[in-house]
N, C-alpha and C positions, 0 to 999 in steps of 0.2 A: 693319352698321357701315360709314361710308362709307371707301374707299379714304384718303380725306386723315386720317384717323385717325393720330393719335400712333404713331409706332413702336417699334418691340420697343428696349428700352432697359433696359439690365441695374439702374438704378435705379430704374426705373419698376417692372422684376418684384419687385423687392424689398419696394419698400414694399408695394406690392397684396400682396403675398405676405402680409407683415407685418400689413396690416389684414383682411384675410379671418381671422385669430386671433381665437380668443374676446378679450374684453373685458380678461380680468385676463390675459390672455398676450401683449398689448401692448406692447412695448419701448419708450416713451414718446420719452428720447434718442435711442436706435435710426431711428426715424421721424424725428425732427428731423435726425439729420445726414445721414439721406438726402435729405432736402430740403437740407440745406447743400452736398450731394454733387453738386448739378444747378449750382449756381456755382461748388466745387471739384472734379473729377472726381477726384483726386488725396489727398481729404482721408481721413486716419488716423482713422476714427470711433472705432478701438479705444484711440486714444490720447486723445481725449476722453471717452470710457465710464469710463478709468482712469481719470481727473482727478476724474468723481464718485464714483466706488469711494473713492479719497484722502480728498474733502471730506466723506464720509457718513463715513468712519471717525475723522477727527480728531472730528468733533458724538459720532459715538456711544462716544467713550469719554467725552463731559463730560453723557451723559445716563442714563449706562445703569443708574444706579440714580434716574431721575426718575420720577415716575408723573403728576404735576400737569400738564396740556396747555398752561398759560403758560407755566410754567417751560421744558421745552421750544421753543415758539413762542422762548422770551425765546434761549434759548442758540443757537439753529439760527441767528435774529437777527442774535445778536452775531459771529458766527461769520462770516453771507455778508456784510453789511450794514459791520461795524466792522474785522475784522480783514482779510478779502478783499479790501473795497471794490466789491462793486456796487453798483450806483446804477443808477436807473432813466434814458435819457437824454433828457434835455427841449427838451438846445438841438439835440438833430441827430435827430428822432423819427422821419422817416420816410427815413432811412440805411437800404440794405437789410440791410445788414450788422446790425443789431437784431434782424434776420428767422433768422440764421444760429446755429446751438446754438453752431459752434466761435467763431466771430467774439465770441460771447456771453460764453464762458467767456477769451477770448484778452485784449478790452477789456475785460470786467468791468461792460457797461452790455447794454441791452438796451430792449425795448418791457414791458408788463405782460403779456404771451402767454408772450414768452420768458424772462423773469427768472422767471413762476410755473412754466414746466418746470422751472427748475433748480430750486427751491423741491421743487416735487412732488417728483424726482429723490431727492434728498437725503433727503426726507421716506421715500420707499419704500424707501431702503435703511436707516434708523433701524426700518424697519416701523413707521411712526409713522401715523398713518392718514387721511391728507388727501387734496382731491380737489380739481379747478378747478371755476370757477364764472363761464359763462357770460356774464356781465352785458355787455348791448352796449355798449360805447365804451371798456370795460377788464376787461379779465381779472384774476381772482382765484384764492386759494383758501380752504381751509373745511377744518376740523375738522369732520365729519358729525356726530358725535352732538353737540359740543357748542356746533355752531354756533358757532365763531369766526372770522368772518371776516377773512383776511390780506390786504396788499396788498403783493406783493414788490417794486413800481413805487415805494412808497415807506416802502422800506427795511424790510419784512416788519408795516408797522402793522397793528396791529388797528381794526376800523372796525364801528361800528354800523349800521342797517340804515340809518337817517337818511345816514348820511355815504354809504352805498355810492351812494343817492339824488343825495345832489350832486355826489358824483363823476360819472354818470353826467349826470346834467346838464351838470355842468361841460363834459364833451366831444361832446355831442350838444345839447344846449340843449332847447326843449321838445317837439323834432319827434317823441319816441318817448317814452310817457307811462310811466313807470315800475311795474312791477309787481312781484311780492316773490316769483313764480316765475323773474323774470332771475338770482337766488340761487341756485337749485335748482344740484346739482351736477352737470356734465356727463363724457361719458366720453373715454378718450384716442382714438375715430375723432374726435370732435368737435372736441377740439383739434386735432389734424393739421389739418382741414379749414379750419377755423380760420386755423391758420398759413400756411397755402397761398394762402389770401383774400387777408389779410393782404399777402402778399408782393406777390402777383397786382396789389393797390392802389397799393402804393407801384411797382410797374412803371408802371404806367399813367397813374402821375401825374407819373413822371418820363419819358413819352413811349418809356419800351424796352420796344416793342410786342414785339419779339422772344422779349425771358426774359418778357414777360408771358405768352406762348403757353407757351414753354419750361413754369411754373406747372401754366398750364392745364391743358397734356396731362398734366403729372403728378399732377394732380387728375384726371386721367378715369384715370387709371390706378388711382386708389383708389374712382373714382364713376363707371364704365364707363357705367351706365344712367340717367346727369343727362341728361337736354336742356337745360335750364338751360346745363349745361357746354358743350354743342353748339353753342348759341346764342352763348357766350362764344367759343367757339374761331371760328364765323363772322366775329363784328366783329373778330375780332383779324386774322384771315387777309385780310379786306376794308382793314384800317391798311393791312398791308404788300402789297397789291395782289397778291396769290394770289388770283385771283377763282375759279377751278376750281375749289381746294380749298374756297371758303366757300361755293359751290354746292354741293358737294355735301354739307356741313355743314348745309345751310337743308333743300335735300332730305331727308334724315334727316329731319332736325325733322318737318318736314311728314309724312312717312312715316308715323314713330311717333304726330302727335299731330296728324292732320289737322281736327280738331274746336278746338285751341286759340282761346284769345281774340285770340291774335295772328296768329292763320294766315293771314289777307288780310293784313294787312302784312308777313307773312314772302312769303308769294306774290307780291307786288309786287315786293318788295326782289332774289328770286330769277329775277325775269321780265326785271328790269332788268339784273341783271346778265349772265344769257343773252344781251343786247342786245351787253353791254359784251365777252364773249368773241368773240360773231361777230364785233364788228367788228376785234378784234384781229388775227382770226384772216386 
């Protein structure tokens, strides 16, 4: 691993820590506000754990004798939807603050990644048995066995496979053709990663190359052995004219995977910028 690597970062051991856990021993929240942790250093995770502990126990005294999965879906609903007020938010979509569990639970809006943790959240502490669901351009979730698809984005709908279809169009248009394994239910490494992309996006689109890095390495801190990741933390480090460290980030690469499709143009990219240190130097 090359020296310019991510540093020991007591949020960074955490999460890794965190997802090295089997599957169902995932803290889902947990994860999320350690990511919100990397823009709050300061933030009370435990004071938003309890905020869900609160909201899953008012739902589960208005269900604890239901057995029906509407009825249910209908109450959990009315619950975040009518009397809380989340909302999904449309007119300020790529606010990093959407990206944030606490920010999420503070305004009461969110993206469809982070309104379905809260959803999921709420759901696991009902022991109610839902799961997310993948679909590129918006996140869901799903009752497994009875296949009902939710949409916590807007305001916990139920949606046919048709409709997840056009939502999925809606925000991608026809450039990724739609398949009925984008449904399949994914696990909570997936969504972490997920929300990390996610944020890592709306960094880079608002030009803070910085917390986009900040992201990254906390994605290699959950995906130690991505080169993918390596490749992302070079162009990042090449923004802010670190040329040393994105050498030695291309190095790597090349090291690990001196066969890739892209190894002449990582090799070039890397030749050139040995140019661009000598002459600094």
């Amino acid at each position: 691993m090359p020296d310019s690597a991510h540093r020991p970062d007591p949020v960074h051991s955490r999460l890794a820590e965190l997802m090295q856990q089997p599957e169902e021993q995932i803290r889902l929240a947990e994860a999320a506000l350690l990511i919100a942790a990397s823009e709050y250093p300061n933030l009370d995770a435990d004071e938003y754990v309890g905020r869900l502990d609160a909201m899953a126990g008012t739902v589960g005294k208005r269900v604890s004798s239901e057995t029906d999965p509407f009825q249910i879906i209908s109450k959990i609903n009315q619950f975040l939807f009518q009397e809380e007020g989340f909302f999904g938010n449309t007119k300020d979509y790529y606010d990093p603050r959407n990206s944030f569990l606490n920010d999420v639970l503070d305004r009461k809006t969110g993206i469809p990644i982070t309104l379905a943790t809260v959803y999921l959240e709420i759901a696991e502490r009902l022991r109610f048995p839902l799961v997310g669901v993948g679909m590129p351009g918006h996140f869901l979730v799903k009752h497994p066995y009875f296949h009902i698809l939710i949409d916590p984005f807007s305001q916990g709908r139920i949606l046919t496979e048709a409709e997840c279809q056009a939502r999925m169009e809606e925000v991608l248009g026809d450039s990724v053709p739609f398949h009925k394994s984008f449904l399949d239910a994914v696990g909570k490494r997936h969504i972490v990663i997920r929300m990390l992309n996610n944020l890592r996006a709306v960094y880079l689109n608002l030009r803070q190359y910085p917390k986009a890095l900040s992201i990254t390495d906390l994605t290699l801190a959950v995906q130690p052995d991505s080169l993918e990741e390596r490749k992302q933390r070079a162009a990042l480090l090449l923004h802010l004219r670190r040329y040393s460290e994105a050498a030695a980030e291309l190095k790597y690469y090349l090291d690990q995977t001196p066969k890739a499709d892209d190894a002449e143009e990582i090799k070039e990219t890397l030749a050139n910028l040995r140019k661009t240190i000598a002459q600094l130097n």
